[in-house]
C-alpha positions as CSV (number, residue, x, y, z in Angstrom):
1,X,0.0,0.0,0.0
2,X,1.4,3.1,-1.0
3,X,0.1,6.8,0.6
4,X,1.2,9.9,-0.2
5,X,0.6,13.2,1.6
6,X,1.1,16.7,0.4
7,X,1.5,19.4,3.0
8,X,2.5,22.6,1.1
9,X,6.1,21.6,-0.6
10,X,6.7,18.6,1.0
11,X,5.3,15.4,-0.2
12,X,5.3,12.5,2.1
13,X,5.6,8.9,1.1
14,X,4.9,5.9,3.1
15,X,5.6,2.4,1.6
16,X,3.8,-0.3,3.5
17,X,3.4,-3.6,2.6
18,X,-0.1,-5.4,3.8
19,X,1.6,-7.2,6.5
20,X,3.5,-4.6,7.6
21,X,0.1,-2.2,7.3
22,X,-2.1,-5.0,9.6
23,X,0.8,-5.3,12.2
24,X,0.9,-1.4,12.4
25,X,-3.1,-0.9,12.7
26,X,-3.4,-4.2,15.0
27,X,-0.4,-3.2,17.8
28,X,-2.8,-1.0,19.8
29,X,-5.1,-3.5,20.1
30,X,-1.9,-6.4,21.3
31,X,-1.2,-4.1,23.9
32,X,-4.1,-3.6,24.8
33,X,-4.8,-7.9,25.5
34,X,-1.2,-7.7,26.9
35,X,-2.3,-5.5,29.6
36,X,-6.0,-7.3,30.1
37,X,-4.1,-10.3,30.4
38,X,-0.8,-9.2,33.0
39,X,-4.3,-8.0,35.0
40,X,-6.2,-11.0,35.0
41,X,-3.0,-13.4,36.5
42,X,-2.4,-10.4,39.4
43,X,-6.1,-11.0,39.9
44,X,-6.2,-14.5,40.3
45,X,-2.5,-14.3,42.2
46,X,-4.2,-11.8,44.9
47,X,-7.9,-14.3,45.1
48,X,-5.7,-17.4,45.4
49,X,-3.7,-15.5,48.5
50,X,-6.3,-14.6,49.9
51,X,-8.2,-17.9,50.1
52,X,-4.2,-19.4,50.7
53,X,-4.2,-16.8,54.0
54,X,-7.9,-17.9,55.0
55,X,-7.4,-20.9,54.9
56,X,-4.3,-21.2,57.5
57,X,-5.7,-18.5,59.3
58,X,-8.8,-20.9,60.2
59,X,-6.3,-24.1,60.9
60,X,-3.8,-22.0,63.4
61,X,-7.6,-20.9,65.0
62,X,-9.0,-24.5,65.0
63,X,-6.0,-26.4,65.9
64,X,-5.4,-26.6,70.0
65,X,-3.2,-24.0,72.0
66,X,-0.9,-25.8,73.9
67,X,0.7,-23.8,77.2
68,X,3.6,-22.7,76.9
69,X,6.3,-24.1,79.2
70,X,8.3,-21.8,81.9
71,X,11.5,-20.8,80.1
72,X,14.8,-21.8,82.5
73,X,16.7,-18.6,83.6
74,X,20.0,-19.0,81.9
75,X,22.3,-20.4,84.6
76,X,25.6,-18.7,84.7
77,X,28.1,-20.1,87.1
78,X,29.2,-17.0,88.3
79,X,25.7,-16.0,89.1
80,X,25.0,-18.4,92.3
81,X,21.5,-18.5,91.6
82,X,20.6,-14.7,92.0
83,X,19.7,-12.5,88.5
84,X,21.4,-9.4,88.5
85,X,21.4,-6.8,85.5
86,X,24.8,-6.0,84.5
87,X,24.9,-2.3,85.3
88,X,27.4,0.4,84.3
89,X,28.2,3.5,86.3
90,X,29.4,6.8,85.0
91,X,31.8,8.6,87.7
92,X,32.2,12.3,86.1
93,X,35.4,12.8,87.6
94,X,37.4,10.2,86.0
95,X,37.0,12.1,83.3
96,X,39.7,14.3,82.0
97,X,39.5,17.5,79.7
98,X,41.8,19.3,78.9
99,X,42.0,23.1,80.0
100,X,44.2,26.0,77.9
């Protein structure tokens, strides 16, 4: 398919072939199923989630809470039994600055 377009001096020509001319009119509309189609997977990734994090949500609810045990103090053998936190003390006059 040949066109020609005249706009004051300059004439345009545009040399398409049919293929080339179907491909050309036809890519708006393949970008357009492109996009419907990226949407309709996210769609069905997000519903099949959703039922994924219903689904476990009802099994941790059903299933039985066990109590859970008393956690052991950590033993050290310095410690002789008694928990202290370590603590650290700040004595501002150890500190030295320097005076000119």
């Amino acid at each position: 398919m040949t066109t020609a377009t005249t706009l004051g001096d300059a004439v345009f020509s545009l040399n398409m072939t049919r293929g080339e001319d179907a491909l050309y009119k036809s890519s708006g509309a393949i970008v357009a199923a492109i996009v419907v189609v990226v949407i309709i997977i996210v769609t069905l990734v997000l519903i099949l989630l959703k039922m994924y994090n219903r689904r476990m949500r009802t099994r941790r609810e059903l299933e039985p809470k066990s109590p859970k045990p008393p956690v052991p103090p950590a033993l050290d053998p310095n410690s002789n039994g008694s928990q202290q936190p370590a603590t650290v003390t700040f004595d501002p006059a150890n500190v030295h600055v320097e005076t000119r």
